[in-house]
mmJSON file of the N, C-alpha and C atoms, coordinates in Angstrom:
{"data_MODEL":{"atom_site":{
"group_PDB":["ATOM","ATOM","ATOM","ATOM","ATOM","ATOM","ATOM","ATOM","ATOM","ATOM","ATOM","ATOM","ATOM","ATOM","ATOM","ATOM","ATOM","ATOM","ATOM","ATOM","ATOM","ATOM","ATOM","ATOM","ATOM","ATOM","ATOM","ATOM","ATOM","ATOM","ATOM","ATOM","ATOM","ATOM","ATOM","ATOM","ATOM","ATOM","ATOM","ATOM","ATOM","ATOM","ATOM","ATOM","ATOM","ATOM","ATOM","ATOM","ATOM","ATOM","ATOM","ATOM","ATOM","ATOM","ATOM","ATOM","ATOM","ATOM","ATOM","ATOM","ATOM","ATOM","ATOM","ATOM","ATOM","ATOM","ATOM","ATOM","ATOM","ATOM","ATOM","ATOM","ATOM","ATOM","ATOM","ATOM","ATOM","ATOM","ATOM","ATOM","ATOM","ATOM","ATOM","ATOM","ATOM","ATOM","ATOM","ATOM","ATOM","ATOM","ATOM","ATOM","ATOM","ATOM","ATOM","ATOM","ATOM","ATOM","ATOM","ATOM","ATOM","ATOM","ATOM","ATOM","ATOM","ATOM","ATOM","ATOM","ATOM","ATOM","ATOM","ATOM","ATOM","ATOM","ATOM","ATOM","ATOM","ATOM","ATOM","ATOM","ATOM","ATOM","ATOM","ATOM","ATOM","ATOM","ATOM","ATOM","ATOM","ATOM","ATOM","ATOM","ATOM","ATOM","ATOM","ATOM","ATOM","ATOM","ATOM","ATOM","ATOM","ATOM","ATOM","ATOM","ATOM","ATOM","ATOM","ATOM","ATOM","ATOM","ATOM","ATOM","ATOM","ATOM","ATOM","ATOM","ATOM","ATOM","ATOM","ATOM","ATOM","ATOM","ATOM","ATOM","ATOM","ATOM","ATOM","ATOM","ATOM","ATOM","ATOM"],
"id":[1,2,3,4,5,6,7,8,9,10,11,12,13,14,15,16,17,18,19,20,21,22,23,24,25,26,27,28,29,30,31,32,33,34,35,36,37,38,39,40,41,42,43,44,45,46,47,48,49,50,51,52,53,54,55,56,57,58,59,60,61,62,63,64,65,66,67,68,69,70,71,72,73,74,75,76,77,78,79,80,81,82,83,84,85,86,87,88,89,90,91,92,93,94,95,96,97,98,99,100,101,102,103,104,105,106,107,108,109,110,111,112,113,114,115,116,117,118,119,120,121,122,123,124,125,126,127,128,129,130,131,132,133,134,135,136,137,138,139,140,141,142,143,144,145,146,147,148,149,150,151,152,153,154,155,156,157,158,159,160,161,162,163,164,165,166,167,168,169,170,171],
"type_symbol":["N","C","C","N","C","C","N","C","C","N","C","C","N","C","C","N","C","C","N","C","C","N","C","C","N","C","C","N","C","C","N","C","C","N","C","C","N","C","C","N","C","C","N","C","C","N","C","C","N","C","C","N","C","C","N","C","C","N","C","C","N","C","C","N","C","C","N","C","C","N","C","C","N","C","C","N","C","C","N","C","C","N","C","C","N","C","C","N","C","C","N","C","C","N","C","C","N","C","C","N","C","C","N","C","C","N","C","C","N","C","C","N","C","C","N","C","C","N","C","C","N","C","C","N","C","C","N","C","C","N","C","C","N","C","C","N","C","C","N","C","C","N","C","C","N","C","C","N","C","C","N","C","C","N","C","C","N","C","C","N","C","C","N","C","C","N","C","C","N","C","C"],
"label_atom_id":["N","CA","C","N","CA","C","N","CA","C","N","CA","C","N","CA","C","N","CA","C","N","CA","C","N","CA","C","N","CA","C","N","CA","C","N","CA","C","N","CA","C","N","CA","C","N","CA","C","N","CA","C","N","CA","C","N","CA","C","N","CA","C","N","CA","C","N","CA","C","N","CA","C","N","CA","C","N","CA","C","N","CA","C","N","CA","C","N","CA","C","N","CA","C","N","CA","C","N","CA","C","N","CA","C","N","CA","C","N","CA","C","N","CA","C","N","CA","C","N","CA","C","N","CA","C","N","CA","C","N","CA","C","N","CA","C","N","CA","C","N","CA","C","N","CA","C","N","CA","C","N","CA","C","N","CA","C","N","CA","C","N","CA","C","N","CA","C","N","CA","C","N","CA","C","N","CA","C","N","CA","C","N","CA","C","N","CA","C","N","CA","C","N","CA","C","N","CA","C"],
"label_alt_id":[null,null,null,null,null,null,null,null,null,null,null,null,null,null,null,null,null,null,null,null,null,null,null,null,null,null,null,null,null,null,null,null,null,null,null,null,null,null,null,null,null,null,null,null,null,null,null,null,null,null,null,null,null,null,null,null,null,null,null,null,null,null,null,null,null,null,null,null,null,null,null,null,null,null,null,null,null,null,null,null,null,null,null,null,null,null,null,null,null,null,null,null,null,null,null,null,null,null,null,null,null,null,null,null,null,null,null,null,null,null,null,null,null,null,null,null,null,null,null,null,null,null,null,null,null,null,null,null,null,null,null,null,null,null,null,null,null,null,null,null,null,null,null,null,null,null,null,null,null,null,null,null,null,null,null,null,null,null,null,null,null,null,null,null,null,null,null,null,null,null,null],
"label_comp_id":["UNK","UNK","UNK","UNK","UNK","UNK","UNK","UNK","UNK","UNK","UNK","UNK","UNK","UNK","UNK","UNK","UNK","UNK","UNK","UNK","UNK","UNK","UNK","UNK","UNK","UNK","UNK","UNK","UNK","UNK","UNK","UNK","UNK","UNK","UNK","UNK","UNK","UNK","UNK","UNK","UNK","UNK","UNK","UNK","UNK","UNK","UNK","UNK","UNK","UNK","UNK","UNK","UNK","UNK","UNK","UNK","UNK","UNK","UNK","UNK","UNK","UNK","UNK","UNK","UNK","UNK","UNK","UNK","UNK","UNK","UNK","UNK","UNK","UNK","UNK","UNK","UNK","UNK","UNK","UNK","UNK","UNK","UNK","UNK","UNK","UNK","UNK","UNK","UNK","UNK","UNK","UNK","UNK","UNK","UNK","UNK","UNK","UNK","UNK","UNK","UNK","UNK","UNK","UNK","UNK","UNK","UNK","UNK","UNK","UNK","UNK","UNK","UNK","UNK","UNK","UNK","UNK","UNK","UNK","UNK","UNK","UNK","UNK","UNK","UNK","UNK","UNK","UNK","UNK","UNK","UNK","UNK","UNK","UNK","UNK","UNK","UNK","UNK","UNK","UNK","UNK","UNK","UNK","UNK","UNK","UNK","UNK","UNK","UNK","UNK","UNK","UNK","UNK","UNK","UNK","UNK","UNK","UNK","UNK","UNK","UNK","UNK","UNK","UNK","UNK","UNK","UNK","UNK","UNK","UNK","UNK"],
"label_asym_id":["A","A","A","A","A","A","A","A","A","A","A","A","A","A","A","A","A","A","A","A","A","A","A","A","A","A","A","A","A","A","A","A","A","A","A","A","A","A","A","A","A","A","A","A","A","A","A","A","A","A","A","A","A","A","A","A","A","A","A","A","A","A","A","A","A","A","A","A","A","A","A","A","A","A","A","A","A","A","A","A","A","A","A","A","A","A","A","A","A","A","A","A","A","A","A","A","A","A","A","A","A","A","A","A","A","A","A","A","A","A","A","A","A","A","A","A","A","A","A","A","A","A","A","A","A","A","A","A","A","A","A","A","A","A","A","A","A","A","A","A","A","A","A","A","A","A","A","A","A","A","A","A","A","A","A","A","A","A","A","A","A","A","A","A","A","A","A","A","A","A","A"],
"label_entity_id":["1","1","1","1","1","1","1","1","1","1","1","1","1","1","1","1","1","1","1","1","1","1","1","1","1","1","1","1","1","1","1","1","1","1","1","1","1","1","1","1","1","1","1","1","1","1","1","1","1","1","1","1","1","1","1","1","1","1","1","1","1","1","1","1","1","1","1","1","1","1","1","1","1","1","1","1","1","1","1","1","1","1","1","1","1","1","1","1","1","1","1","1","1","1","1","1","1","1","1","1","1","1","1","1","1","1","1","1","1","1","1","1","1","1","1","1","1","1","1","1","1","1","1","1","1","1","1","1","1","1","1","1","1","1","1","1","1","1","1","1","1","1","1","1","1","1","1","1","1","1","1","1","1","1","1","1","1","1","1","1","1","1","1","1","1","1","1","1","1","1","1"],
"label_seq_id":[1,1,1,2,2,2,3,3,3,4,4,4,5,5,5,6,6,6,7,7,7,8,8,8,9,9,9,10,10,10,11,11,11,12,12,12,13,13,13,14,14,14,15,15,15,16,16,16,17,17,17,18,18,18,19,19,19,20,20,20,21,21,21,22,22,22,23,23,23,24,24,24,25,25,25,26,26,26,27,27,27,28,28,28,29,29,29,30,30,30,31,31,31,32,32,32,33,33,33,34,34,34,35,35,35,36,36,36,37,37,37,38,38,38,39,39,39,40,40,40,41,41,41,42,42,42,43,43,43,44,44,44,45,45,45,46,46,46,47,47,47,48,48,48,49,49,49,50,50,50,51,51,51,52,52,52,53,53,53,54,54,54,55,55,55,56,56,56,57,57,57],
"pdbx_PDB_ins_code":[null,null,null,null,null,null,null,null,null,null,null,null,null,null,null,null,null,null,null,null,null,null,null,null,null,null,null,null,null,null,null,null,null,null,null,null,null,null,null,null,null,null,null,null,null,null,null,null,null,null,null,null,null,null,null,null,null,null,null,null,null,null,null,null,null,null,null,null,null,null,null,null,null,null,null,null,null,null,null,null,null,null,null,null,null,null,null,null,null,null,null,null,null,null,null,null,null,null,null,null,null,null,null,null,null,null,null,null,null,null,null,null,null,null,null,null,null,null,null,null,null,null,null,null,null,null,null,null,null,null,null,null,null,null,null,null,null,null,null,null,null,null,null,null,null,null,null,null,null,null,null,null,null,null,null,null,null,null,null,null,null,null,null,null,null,null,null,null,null,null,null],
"Cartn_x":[0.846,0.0,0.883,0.178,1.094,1.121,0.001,-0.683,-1.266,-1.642,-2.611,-3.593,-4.519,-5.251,-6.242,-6.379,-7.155,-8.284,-9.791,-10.98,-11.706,-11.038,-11.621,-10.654,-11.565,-10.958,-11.225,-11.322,-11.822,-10.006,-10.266,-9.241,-8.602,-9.002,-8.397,-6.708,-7.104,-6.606,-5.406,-5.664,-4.513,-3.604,-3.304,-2.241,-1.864,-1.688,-1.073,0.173,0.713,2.33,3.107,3.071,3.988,4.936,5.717,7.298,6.539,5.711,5.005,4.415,3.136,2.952,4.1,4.956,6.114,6.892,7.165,7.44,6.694,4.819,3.762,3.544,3.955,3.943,5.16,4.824,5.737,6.321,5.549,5.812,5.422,5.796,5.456,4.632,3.581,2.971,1.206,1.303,-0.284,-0.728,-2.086,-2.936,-4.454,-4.022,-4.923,-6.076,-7.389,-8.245,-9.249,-8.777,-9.569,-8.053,-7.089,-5.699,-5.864,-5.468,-5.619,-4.117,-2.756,-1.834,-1.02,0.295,0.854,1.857,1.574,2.713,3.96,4.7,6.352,6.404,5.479,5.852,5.782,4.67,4.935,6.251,6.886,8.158,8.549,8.565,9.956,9.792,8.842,8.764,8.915,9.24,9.77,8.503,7.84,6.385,6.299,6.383,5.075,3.764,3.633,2.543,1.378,0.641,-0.711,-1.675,-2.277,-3.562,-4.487,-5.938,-6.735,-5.955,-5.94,-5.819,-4.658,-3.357,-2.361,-0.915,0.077,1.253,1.576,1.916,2.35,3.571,4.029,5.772,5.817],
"Cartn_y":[-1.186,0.0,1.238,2.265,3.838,4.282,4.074,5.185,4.159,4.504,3.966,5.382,5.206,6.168,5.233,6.521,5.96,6.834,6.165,6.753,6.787,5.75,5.563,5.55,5.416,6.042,4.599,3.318,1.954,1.58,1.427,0.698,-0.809,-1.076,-2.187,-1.515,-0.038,0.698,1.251,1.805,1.86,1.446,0.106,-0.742,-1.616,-0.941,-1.424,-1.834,-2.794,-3.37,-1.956,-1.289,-0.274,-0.446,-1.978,-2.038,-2.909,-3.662,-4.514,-3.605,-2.485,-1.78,-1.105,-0.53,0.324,-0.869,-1.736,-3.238,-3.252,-2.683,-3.247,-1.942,-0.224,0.445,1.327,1.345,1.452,3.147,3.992,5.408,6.147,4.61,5.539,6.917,6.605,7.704,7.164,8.298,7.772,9.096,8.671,9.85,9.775,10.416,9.971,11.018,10.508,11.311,11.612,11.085,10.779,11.109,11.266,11.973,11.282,9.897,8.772,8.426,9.087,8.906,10.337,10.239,11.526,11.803,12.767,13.401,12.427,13.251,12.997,11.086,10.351,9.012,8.244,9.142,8.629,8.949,10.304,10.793,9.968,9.967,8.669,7.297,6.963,5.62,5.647,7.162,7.266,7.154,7.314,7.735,9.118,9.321,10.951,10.92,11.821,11.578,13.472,12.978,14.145,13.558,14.793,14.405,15.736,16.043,17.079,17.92,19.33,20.503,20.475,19.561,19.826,19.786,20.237,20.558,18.863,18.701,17.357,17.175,15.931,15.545,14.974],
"Cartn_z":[0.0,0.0,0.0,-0.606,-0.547,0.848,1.294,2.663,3.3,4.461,5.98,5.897,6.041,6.682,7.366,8.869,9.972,9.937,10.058,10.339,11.457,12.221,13.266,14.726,15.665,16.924,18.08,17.183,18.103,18.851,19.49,20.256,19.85,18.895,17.766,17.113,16.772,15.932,16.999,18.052,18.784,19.169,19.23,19.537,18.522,17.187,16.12,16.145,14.886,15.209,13.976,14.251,13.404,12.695,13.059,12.031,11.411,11.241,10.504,9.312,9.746,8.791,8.085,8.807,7.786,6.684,7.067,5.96,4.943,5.039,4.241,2.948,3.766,3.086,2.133,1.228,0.092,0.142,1.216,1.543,3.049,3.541,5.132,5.647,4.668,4.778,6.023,7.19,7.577,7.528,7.441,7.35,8.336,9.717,10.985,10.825,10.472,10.338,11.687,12.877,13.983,15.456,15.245,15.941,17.449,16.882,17.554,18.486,17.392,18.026,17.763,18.417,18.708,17.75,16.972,16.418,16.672,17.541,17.798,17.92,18.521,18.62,16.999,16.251,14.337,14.09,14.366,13.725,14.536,15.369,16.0,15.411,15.436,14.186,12.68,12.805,11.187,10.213,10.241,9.627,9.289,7.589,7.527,8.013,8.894,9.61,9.501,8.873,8.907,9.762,10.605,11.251,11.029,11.871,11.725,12.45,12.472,12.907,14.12,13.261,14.036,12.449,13.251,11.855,11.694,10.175,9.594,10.297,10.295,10.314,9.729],
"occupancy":[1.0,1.0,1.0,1.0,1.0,1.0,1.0,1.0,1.0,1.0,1.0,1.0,1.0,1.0,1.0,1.0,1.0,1.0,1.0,1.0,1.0,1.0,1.0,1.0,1.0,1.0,1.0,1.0,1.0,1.0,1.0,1.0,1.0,1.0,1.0,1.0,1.0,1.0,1.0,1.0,1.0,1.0,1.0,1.0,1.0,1.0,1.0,1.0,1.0,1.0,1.0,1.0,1.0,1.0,1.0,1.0,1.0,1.0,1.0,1.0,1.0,1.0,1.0,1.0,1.0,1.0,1.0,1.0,1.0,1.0,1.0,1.0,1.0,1.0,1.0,1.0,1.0,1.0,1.0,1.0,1.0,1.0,1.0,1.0,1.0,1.0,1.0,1.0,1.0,1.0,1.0,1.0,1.0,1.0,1.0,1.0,1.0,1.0,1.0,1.0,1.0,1.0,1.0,1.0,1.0,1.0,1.0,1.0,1.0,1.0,1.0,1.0,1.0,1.0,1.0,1.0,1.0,1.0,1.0,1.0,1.0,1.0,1.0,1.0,1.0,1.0,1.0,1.0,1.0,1.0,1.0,1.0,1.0,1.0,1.0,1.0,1.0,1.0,1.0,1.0,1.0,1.0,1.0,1.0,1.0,1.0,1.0,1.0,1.0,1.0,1.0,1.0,1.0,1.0,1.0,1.0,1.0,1.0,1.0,1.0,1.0,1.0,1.0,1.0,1.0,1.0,1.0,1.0,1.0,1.0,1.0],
"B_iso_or_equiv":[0.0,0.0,0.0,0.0,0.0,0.0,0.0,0.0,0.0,0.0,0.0,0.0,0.0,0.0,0.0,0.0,0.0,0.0,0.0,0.0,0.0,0.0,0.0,0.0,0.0,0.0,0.0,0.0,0.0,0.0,0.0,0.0,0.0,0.0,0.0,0.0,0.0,0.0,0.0,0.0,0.0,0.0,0.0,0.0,0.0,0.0,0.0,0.0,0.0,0.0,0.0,0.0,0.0,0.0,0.0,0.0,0.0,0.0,0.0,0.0,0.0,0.0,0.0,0.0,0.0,0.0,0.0,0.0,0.0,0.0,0.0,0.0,0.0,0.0,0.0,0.0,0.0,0.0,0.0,0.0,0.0,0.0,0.0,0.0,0.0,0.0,0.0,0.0,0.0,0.0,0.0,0.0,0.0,0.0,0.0,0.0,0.0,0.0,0.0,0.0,0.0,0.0,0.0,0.0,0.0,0.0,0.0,0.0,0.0,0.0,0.0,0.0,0.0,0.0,0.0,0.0,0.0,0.0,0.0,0.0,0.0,0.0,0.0,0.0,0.0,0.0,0.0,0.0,0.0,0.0,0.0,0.0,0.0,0.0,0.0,0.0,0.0,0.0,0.0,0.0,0.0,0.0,0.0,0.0,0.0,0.0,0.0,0.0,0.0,0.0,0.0,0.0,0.0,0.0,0.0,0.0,0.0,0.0,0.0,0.0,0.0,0.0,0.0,0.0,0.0,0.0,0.0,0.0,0.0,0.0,0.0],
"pdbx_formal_charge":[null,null,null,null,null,null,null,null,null,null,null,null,null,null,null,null,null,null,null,null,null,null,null,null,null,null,null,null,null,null,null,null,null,null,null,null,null,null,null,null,null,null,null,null,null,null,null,null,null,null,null,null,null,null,null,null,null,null,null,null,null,null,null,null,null,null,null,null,null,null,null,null,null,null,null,null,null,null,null,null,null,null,null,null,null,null,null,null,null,null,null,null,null,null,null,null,null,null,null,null,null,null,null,null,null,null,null,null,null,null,null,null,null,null,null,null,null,null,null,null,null,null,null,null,null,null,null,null,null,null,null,null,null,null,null,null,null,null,null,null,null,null,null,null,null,null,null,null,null,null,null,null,null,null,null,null,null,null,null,null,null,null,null,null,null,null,null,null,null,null,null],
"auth_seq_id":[1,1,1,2,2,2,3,3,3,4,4,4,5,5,5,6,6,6,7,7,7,8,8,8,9,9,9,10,10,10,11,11,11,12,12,12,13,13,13,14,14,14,15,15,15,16,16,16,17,17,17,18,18,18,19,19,19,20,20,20,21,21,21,22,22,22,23,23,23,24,24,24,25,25,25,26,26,26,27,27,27,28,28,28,29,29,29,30,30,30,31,31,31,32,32,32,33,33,33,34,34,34,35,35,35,36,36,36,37,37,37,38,38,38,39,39,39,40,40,40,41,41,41,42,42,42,43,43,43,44,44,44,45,45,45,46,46,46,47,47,47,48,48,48,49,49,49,50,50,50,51,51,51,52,52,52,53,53,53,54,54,54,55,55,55,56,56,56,57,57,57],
"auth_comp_id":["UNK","UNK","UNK","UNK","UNK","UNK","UNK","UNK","UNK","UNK","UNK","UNK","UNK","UNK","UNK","UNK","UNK","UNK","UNK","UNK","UNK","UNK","UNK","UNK","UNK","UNK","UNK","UNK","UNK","UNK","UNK","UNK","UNK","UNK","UNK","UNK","UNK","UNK","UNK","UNK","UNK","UNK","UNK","UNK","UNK","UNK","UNK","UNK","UNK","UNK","UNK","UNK","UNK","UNK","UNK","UNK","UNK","UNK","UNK","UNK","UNK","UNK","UNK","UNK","UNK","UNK","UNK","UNK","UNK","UNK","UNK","UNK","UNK","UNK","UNK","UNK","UNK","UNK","UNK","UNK","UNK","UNK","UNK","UNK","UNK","UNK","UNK","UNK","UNK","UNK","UNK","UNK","UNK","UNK","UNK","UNK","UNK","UNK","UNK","UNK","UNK","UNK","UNK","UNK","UNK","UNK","UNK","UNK","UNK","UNK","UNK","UNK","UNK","UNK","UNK","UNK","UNK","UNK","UNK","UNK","UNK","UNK","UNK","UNK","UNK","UNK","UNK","UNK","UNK","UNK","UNK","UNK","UNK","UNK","UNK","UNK","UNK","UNK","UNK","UNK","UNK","UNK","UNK","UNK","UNK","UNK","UNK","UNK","UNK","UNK","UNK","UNK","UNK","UNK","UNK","UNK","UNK","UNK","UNK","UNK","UNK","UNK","UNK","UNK","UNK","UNK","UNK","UNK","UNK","UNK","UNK"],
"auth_asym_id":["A","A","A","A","A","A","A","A","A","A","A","A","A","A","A","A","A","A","A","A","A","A","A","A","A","A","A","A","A","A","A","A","A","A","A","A","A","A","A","A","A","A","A","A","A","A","A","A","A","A","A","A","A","A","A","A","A","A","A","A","A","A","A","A","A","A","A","A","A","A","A","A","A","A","A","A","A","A","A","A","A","A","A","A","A","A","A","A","A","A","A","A","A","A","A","A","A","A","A","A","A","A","A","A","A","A","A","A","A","A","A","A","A","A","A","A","A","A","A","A","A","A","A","A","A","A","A","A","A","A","A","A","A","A","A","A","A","A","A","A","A","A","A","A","A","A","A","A","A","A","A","A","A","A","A","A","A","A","A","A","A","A","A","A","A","A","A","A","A","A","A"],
"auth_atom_id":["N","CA","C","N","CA","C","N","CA","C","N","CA","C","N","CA","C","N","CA","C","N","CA","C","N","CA","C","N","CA","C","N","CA","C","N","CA","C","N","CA","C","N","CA","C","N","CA","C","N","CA","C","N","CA","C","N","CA","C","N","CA","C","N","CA","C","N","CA","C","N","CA","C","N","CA","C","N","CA","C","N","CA","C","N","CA","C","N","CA","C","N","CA","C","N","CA","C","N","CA","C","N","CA","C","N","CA","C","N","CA","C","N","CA","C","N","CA","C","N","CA","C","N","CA","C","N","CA","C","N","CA","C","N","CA","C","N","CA","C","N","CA","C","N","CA","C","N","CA","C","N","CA","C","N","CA","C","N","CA","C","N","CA","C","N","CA","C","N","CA","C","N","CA","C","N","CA","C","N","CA","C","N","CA","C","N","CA","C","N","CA","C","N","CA","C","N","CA","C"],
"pdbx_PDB_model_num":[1,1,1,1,1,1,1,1,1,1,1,1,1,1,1,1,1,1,1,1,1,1,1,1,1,1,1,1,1,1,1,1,1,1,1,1,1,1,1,1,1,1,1,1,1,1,1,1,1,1,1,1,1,1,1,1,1,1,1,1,1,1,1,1,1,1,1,1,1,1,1,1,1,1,1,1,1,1,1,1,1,1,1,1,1,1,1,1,1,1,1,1,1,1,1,1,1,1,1,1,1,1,1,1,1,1,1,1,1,1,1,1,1,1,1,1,1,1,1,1,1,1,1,1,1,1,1,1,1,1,1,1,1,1,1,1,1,1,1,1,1,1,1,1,1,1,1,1,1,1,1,1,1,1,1,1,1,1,1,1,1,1,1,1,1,1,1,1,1,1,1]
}}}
């Protein structure tokens, strides 16, 4: 996949395996439409990371 984007805010979605997805995506790109997780812990996992009404990393 290019992208992850998240719509939802279920607690399934929160405790994702992250080096698993970054393996799966071809541009480390997520796109959190529900700002489920934090900024700085995506950049620290090395993720471009956009969410609603906060600055990208």
């Amino acid at each position: 996949a290019d992208a992850m984007v998240i719509i939802t805010e279920w607690d399934q979605f929160r405790a994702l395996d992250f080096e698993r997805i970054k393996e799966a995506l071809s541009t480390n790109i997520v796109v959190d439409l529900r700002n489920i997780y934090s900024p700085d812990d995506m950049a620290a996992r090395g993720f471009k990371y956009t969410s609603i009404g906060r600055p990208s990393i």
